[in-house]
Backbone as JSON, one array per atom type, in Angstrom:
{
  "sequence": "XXXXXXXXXXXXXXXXXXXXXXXXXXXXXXXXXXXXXXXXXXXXXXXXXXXXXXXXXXXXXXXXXXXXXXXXXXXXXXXXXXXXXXXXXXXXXXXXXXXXXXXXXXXXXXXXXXXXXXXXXXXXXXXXXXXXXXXXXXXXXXXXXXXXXXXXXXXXXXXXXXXXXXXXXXXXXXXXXXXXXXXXXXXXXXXXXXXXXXXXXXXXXXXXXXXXXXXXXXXXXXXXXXXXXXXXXXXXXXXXXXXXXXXXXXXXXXXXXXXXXXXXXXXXXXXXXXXX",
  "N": [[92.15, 99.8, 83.13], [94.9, 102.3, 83.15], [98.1, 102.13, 85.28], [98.25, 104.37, 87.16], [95.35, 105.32, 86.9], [94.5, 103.39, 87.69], [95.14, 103.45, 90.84], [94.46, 106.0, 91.49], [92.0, 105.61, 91.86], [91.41, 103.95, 94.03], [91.77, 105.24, 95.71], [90.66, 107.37, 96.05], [87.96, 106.19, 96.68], [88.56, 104.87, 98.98], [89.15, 107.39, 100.47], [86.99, 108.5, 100.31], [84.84, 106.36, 101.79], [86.25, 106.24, 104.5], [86.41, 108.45, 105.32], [83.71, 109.27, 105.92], [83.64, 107.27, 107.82], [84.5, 107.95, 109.99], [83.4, 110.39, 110.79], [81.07, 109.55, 111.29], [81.59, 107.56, 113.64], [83.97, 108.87, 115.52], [86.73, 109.45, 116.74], [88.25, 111.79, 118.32], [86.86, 114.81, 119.36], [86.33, 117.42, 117.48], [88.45, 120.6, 117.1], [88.26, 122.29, 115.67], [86.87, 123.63, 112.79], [86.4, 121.92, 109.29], [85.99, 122.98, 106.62], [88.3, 125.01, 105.94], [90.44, 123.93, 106.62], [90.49, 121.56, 104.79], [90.4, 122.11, 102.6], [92.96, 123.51, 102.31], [94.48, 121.42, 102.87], [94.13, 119.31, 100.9], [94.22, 120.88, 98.26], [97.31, 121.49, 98.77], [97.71, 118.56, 98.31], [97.24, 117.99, 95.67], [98.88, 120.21, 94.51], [101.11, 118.77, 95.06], [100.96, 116.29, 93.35], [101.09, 117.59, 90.51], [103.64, 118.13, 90.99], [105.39, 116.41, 91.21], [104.41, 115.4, 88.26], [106.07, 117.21, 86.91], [108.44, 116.84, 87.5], [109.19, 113.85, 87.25], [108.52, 111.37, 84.49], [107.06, 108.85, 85.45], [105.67, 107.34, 87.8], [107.17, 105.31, 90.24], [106.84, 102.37, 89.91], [107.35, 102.66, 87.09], [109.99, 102.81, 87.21], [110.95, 100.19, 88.31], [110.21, 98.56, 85.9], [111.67, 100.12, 84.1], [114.28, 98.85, 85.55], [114.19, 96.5, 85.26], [113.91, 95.87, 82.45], [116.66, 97.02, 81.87], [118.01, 94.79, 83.29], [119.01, 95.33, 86.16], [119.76, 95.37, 89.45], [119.03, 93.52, 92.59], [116.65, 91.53, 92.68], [116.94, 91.48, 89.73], [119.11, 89.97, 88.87], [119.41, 87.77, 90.35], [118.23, 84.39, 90.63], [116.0, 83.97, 92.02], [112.54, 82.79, 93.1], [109.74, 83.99, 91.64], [107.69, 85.17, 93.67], [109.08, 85.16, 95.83], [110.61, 87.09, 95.46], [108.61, 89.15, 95.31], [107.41, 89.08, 97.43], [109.45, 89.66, 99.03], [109.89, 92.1, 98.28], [108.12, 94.35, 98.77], [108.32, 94.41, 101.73], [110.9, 95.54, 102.16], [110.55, 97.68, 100.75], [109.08, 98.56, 102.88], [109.98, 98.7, 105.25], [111.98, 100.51, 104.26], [110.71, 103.19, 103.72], [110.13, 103.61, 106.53], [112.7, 104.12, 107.52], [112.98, 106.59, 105.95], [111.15, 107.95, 107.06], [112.04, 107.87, 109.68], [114.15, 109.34, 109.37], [113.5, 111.85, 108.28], [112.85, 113.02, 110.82], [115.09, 113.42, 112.27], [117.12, 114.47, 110.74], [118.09, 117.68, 110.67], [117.39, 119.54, 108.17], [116.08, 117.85, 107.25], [113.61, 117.98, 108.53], [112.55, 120.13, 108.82], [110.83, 120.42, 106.76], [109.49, 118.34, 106.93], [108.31, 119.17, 109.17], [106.0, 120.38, 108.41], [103.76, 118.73, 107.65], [103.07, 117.77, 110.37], [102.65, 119.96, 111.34], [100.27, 120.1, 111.31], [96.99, 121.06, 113.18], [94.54, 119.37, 113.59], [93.88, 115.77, 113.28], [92.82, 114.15, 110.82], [91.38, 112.04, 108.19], [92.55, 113.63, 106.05], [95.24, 114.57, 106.79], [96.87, 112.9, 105.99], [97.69, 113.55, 103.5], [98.7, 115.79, 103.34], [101.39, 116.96, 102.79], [104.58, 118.32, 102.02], [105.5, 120.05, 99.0], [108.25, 119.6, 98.19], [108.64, 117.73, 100.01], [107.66, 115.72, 98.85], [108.67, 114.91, 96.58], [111.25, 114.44, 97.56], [110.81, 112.21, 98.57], [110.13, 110.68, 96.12], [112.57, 110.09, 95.06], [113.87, 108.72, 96.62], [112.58, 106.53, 96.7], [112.33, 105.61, 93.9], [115.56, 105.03, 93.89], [115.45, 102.55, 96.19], [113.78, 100.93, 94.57], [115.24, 100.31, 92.35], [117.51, 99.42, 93.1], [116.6, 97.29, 94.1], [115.9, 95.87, 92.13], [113.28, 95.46, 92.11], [110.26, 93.62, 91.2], [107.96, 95.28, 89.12], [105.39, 94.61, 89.72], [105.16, 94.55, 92.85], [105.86, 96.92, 93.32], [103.6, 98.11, 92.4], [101.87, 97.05, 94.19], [102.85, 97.96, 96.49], [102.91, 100.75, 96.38], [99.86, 101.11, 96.72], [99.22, 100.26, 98.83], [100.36, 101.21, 100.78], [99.74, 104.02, 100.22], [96.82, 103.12, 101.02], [96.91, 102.63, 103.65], [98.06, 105.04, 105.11], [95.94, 106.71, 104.64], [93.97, 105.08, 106.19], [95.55, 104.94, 109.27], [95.63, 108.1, 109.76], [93.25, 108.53, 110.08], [90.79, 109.77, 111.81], [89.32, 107.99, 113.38], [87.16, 105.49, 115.47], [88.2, 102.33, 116.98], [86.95, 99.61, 118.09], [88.36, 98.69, 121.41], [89.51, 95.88, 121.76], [89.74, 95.22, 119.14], [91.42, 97.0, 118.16], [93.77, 96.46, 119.15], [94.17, 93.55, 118.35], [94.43, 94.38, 115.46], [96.61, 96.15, 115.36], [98.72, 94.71, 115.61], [99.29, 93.52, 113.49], [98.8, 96.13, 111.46], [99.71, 99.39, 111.26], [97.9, 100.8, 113.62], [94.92, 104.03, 113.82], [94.76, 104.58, 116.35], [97.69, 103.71, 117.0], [99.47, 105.46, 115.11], [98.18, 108.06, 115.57], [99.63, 109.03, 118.27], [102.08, 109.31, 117.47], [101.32, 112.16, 116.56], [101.79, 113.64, 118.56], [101.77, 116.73, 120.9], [103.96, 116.12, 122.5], [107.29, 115.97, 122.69], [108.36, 113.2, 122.99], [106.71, 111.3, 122.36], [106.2, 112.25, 119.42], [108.91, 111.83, 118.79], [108.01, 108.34, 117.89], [106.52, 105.8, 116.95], [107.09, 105.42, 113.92], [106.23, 104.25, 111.98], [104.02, 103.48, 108.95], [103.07, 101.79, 107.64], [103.52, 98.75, 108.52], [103.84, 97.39, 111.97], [106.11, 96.41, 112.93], [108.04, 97.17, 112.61], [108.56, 99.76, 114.29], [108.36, 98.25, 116.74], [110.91, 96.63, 116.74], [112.71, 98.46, 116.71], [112.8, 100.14, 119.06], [111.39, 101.68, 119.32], [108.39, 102.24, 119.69], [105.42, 103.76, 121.1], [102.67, 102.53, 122.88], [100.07, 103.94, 123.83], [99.15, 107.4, 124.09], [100.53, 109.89, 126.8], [98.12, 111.41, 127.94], [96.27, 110.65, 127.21], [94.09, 109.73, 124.45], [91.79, 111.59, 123.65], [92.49, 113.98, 125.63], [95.2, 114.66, 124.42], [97.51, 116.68, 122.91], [97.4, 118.03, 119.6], [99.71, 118.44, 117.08], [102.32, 120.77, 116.25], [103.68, 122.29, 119.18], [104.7, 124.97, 119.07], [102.69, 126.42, 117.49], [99.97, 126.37, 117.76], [97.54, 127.53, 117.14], [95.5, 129.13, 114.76], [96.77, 129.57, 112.02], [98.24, 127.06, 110.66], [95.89, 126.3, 108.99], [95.56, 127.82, 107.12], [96.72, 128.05, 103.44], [98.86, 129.26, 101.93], [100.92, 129.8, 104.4], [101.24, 127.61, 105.32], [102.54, 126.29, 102.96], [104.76, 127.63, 103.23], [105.86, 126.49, 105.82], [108.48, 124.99, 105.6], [110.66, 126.95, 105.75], [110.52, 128.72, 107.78], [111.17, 129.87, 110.96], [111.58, 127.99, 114.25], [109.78, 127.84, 117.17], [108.41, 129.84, 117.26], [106.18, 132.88, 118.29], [102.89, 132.45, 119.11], [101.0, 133.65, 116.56], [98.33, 133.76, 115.54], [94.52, 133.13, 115.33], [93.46, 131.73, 118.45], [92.79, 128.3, 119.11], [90.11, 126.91, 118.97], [90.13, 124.66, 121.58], [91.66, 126.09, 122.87], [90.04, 127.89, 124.49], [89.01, 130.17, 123.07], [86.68, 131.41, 121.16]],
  "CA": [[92.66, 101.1, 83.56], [96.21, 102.57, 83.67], [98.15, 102.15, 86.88], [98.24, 105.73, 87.49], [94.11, 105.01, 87.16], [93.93, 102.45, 89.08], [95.19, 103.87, 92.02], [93.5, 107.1, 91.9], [89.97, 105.07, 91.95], [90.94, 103.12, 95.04], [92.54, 106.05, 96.66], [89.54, 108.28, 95.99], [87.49, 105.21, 97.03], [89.31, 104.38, 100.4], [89.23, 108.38, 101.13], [85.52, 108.65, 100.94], [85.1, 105.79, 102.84], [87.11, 106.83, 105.96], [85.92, 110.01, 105.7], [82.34, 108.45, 106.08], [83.46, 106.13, 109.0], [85.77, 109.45, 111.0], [81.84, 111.72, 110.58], [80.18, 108.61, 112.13], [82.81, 107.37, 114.79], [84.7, 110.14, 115.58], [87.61, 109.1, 117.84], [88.48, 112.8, 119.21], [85.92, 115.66, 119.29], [86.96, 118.39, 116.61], [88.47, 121.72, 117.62], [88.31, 123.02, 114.9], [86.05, 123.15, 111.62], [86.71, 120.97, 107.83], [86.28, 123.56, 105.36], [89.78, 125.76, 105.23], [91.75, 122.73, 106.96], [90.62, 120.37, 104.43], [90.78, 122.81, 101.22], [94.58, 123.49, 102.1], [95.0, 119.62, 102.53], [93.93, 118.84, 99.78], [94.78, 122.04, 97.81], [98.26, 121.3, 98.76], [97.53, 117.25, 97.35], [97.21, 119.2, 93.97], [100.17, 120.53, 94.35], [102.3, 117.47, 95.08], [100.73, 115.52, 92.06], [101.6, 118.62, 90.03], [105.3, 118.51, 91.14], [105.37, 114.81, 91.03], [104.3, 115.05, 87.31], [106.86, 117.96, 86.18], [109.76, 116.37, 87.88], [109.12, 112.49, 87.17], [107.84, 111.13, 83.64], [106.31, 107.86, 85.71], [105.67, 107.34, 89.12], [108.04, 104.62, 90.99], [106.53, 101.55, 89.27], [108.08, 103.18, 86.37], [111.8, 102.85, 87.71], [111.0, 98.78, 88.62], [110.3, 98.84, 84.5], [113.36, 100.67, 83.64], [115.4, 98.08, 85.84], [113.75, 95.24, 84.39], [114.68, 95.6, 81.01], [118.37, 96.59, 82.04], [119.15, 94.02, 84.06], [119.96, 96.32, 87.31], [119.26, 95.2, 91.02], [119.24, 92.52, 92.94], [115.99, 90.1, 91.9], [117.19, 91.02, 88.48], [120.59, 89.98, 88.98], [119.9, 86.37, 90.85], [117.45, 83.49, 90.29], [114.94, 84.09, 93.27], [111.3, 82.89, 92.58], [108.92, 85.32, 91.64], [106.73, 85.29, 94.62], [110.17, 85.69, 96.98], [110.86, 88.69, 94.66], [107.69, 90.17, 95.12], [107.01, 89.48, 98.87], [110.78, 90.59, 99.88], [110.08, 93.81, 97.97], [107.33, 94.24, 99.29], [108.41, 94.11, 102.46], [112.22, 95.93, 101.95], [110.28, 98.83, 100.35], [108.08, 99.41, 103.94], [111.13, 99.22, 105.93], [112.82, 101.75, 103.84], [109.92, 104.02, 103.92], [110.54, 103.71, 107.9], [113.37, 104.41, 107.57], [112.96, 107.85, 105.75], [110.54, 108.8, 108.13], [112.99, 108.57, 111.13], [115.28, 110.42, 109.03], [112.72, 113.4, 108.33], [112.81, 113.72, 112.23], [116.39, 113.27, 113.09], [118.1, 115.43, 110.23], [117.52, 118.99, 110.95], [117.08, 120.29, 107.15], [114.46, 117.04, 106.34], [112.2, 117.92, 109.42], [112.14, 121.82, 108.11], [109.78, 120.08, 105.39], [108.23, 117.14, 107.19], [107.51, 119.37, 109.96], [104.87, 121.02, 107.73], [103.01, 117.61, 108.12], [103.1, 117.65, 111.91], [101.99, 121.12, 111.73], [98.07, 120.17, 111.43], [96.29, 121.12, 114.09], [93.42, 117.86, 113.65], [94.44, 114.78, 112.87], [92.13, 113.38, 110.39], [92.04, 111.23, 107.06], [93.18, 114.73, 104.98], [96.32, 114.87, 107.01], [97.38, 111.87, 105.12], [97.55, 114.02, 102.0], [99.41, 117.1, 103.73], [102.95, 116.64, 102.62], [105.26, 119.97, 101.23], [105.75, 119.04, 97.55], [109.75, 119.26, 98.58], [109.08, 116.27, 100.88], [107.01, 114.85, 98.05], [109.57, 115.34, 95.6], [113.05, 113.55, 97.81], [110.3, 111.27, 98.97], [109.99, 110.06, 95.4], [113.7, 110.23, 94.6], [114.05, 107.59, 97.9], [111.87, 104.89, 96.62], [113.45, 105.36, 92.83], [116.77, 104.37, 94.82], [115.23, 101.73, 96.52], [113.01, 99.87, 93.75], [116.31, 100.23, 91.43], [118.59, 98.79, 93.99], [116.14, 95.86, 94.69], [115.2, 95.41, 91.09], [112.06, 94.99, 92.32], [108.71, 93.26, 90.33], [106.96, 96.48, 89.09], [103.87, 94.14, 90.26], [105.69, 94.63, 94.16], [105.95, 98.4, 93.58], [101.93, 99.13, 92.47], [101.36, 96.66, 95.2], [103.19, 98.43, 98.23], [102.18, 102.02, 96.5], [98.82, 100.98, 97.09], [98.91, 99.76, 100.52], [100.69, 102.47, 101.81], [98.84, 105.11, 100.46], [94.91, 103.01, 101.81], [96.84, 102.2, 105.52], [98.26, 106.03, 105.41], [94.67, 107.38, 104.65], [93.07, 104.63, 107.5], [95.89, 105.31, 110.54], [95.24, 109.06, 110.09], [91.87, 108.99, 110.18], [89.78, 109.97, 113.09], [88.1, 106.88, 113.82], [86.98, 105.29, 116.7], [88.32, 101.4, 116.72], [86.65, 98.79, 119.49], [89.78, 98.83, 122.09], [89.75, 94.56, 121.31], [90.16, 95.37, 117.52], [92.59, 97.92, 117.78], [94.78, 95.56, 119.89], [94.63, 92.74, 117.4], [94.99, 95.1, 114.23], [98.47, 96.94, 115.78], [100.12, 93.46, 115.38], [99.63, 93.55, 111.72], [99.32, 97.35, 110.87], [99.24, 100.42, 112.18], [96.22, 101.7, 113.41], [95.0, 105.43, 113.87], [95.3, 105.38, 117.85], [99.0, 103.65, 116.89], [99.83, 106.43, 114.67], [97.96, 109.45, 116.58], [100.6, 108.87, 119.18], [103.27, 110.12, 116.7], [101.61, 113.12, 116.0], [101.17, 114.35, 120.09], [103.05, 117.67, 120.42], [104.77, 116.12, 123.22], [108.34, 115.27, 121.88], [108.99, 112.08, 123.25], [105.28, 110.42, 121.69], [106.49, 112.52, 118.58], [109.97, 110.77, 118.4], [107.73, 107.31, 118.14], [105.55, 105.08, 115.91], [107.22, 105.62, 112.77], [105.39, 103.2, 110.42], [102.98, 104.01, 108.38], [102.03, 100.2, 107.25], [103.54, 97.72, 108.92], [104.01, 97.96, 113.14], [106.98, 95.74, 113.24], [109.39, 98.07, 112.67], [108.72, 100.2, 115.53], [108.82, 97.2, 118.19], [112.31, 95.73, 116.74], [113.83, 99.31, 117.11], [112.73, 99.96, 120.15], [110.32, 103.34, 119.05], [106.64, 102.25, 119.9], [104.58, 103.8, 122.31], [101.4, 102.2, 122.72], [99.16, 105.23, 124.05], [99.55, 108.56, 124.62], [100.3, 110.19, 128.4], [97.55, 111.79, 127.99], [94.99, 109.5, 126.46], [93.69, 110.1, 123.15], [91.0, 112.44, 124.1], [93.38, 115.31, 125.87], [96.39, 114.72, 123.87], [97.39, 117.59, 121.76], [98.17, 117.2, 118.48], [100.31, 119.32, 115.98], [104.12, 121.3, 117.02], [103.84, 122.99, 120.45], [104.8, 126.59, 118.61], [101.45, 126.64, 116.34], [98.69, 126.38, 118.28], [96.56, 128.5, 116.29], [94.81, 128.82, 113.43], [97.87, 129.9, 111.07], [98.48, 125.77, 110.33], [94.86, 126.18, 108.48], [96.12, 128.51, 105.75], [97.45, 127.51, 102.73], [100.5, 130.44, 101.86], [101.03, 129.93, 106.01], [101.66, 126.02, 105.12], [103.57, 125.89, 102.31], [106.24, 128.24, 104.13], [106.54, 126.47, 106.79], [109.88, 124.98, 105.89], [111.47, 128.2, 105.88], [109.75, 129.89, 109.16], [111.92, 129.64, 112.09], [110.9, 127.32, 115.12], [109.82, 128.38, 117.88], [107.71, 131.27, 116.75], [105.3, 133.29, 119.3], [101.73, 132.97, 118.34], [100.2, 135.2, 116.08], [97.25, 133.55, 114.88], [93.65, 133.03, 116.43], [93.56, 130.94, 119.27], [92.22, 127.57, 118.91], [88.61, 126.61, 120.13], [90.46, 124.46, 122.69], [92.42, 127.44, 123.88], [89.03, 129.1, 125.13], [88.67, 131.49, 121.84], [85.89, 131.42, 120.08]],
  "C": [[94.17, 101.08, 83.64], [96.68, 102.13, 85.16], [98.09, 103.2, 87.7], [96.06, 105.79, 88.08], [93.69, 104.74, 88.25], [94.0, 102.97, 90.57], [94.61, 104.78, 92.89], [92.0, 106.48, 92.25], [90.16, 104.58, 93.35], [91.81, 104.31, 95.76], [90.95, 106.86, 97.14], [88.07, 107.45, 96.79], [87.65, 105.25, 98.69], [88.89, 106.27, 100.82], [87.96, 108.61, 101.67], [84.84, 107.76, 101.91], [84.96, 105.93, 104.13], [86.41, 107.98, 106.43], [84.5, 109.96, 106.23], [82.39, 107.9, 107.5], [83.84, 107.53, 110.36], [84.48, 109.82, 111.46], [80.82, 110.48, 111.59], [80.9, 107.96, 113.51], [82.99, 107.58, 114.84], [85.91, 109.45, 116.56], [88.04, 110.03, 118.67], [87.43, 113.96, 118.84], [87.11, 116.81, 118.55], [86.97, 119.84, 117.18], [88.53, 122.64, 116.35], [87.52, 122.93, 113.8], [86.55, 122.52, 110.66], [86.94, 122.0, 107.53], [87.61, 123.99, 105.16], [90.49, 124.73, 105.51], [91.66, 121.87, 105.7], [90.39, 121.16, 102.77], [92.12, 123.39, 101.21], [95.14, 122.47, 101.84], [94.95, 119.11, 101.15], [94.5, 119.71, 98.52], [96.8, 121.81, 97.44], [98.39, 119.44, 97.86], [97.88, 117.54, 95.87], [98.91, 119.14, 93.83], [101.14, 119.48, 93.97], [102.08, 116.74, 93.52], [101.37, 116.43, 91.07], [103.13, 118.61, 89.61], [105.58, 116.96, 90.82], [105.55, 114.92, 89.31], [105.5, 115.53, 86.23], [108.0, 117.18, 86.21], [109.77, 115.16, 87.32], [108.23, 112.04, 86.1], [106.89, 109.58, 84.36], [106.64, 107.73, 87.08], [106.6, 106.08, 89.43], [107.97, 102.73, 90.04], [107.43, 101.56, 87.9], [109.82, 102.28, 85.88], [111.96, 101.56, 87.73], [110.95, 98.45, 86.73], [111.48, 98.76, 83.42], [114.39, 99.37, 84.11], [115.53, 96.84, 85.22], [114.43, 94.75, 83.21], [116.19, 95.96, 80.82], [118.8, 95.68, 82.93], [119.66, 94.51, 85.44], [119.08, 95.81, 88.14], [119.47, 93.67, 91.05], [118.34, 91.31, 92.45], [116.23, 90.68, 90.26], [118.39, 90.23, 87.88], [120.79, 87.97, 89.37], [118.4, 85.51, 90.52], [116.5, 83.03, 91.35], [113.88, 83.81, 92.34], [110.56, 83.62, 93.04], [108.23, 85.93, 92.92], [107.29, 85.85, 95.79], [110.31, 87.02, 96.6], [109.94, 89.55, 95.62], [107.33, 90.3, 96.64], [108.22, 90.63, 99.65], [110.87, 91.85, 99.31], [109.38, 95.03, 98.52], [107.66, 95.33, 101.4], [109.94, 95.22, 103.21], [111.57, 97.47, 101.55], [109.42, 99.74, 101.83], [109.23, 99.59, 104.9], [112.03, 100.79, 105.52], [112.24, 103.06, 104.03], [110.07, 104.74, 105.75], [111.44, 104.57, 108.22], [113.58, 106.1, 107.0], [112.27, 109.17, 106.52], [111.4, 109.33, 109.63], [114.07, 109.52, 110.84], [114.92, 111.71, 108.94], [112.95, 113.7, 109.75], [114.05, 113.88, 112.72], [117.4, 114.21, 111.89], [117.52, 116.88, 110.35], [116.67, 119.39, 109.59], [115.82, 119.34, 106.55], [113.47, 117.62, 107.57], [111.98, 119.62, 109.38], [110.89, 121.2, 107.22], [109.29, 119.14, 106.02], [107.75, 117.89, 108.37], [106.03, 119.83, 109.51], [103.66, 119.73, 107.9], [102.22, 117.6, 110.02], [102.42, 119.2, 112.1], [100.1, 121.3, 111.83], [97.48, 119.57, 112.42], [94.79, 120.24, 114.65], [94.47, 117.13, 113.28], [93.22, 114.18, 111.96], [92.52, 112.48, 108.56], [92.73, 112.43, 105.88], [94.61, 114.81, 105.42], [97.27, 113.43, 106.81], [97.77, 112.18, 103.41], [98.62, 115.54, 102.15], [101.02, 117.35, 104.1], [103.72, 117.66, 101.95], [105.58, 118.74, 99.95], [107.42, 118.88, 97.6], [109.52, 117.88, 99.24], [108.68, 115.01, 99.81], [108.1, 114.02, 97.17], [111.13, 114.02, 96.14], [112.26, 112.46, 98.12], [110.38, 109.62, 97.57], [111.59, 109.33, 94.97], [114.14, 108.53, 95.31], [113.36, 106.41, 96.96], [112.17, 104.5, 95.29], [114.65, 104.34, 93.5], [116.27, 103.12, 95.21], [115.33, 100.36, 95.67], [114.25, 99.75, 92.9], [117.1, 99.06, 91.81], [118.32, 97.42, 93.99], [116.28, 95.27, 93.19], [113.76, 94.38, 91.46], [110.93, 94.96, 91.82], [108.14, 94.72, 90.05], [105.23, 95.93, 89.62], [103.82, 94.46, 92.14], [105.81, 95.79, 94.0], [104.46, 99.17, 93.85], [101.96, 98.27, 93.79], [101.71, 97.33, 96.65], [102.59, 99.91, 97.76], [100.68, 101.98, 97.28], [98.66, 100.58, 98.09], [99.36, 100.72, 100.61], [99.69, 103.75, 101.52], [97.07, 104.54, 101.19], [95.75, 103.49, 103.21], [97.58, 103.95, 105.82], [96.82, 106.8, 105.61], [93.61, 106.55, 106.61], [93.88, 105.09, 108.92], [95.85, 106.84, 110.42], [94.16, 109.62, 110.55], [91.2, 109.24, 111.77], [88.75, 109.47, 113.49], [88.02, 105.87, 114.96], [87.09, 103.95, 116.38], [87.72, 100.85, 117.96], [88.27, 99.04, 120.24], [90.19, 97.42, 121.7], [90.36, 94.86, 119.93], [91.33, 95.92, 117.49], [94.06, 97.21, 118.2], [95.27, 94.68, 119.45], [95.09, 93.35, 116.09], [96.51, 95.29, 114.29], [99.5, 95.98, 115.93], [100.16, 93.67, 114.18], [100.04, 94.72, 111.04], [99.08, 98.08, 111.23], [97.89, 101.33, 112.21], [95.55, 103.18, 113.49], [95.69, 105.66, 115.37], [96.38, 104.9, 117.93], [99.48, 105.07, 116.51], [99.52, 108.05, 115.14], [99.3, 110.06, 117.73], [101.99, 110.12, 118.57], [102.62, 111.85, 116.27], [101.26, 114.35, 117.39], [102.46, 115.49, 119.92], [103.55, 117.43, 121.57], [105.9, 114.84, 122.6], [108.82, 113.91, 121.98], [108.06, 111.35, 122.53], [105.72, 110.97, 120.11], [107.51, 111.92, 117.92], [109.37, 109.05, 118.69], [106.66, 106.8, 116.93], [106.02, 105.62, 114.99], [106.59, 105.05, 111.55], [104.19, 103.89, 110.47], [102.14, 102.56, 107.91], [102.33, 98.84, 108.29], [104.26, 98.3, 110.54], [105.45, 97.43, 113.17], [108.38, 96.71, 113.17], [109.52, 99.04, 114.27], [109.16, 99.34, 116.78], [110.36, 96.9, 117.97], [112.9, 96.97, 117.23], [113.63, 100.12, 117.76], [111.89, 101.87, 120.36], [109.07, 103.6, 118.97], [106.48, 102.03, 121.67], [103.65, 103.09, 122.3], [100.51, 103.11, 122.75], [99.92, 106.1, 124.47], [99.37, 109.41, 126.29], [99.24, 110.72, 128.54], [96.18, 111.6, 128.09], [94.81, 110.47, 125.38], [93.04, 111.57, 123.11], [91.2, 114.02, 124.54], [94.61, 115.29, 125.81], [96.42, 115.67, 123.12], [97.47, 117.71, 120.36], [98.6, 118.86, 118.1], [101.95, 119.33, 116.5], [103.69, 122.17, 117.95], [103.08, 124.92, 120.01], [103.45, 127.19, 117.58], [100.65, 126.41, 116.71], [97.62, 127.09, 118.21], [95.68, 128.25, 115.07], [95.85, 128.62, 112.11], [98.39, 128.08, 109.94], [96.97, 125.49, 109.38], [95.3, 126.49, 107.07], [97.1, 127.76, 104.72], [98.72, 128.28, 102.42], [101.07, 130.08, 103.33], [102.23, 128.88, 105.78], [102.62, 125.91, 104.74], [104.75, 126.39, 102.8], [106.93, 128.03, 104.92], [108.05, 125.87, 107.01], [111.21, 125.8, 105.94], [111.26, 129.1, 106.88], [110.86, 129.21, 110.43], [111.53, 128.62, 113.08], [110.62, 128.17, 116.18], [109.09, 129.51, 118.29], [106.6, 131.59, 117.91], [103.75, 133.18, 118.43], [101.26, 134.1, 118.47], [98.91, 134.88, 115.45], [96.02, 133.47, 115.37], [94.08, 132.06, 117.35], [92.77, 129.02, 118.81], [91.05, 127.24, 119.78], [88.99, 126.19, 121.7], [91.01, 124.81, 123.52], [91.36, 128.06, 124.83], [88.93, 129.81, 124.31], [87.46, 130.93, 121.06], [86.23, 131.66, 118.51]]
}
């Protein structure tokens, strides 16, 4: 199979999966129904691939390729063995990723477009897929930059694509971990009730857990919660100002990096409001 293939099989793979384990373990009781939440999620997925394809003749792997055969970056540049290459890229590429994430929250004009993420009212393995194709889009641009810079193995690029997108699909998911497990996992990688944390609409749990694969970043720079004040259970999730249905819709969605903050609801209420 292609690499483009490959990935889709173990993506599509890993989704059903999760989605399997979430329906049987549940970790928070659902306020809301699947169908429209998880035909915008996905709906919007579309999209991104879409924009991905117009804008970019090869996904990121690509770019490690390109550097290869010119000579550009750093393991193309010095006489590192392969394995150093490929771990420190590895490794340089999840930091950086980190790093873009704290930037979506801390520059005003990136968290117009990553708020659209934060705007879904569940948390489950679809909101691992619910990214504005703008965020998609500088997202890709970022890890170009990166993999260039490093001249990093195109074997160290499929390899971190593919981890990040399984451990993005597993810490979103809505699955119920032993409390032992979850405790030993969150040393190695982040787990859902790590990452849930980040998506509480109270701002201080929101400014926290930035990783998406590896925890270590959060502890060194001093931005992991462990649990939420709340506990899992009656934590809120989404942005404060959207507590409705309106975060269901797909036209609603895609807009939201152009909708003001702050906004009064206008949409139904949510089950856990008391509305039917």
């Amino acid at each position: 199979m292609s690499e483009a293939q490959t990935r889709l099989a173990i993506f599509i793979g890993l989704f059903l999966a999760l989605a399997l384990l979430e329906w049987l373990a549940p970790r928070r009781e659902r306020r809301t129904g699947r169908q429209r939440r998880w035909l915008t999620n996905w709906t919007i997925s579309v999209l991104d691939s879409l924009a991905l394809r117009l804008i970019f003749k090869t996904a990121a792997v690509g770019g490690a390729v390109w550097a290869a055969e010119n000579g550009i970056g750093l393991f193309n540049m010095i006489a590192a063995p392969y394995w150093l290459a490929l771990i420190a890229s590895v490794v340089a590429l999840d930091l950086a990723i980190w790093f873009s994430h704290l930037a979506s929250h801390k520059v005003p004009l990136l968290w117009r477009v990553h708020r659209m993420h934060h705007s879904d009212i569940e948390i489950d393995v679809t909101t691992a897929i619910r990214f504005h194709p703008i965020e998609i889009l500088l997202s890709m641009l970022w890890k170009y930059a990166i993999v260039i810079a490093l001249g990093a193995p195109a074997a160290s690029v499929l390899i971190f694509e593919i981890v990040l997108n399984g451990v993005a699909l597993f810490n979103h998911s809505n699955l119920r971990l032993p409390d032992r497990l979850d405790a030993v996992l969150r040393l190695f990688v982040v787990t859902p009730d790590m990452h849930r944390v980040h998506h509480s609409t109270d701002p201080r749990e929101t400014d926290s857990n930035y990783g998406f694969n590896l925890p270590i970043w959060d502890r060194m720079f001093g931005t992991y919660i462990s649990q939420p004040a709340l506990g899992h259970d009656a934590m809120k999730i989404g942005l404060e100002e959207w507590q409705d249905d309106r975060p269901e819709g797909l036209a609603w969605t895609l807009m939201v990096p152009f909708r003001p903050q702050n906004q009064r609801r206008r949409g139904r209420p949510r089950l856990a409001d008391g509305a039917q």
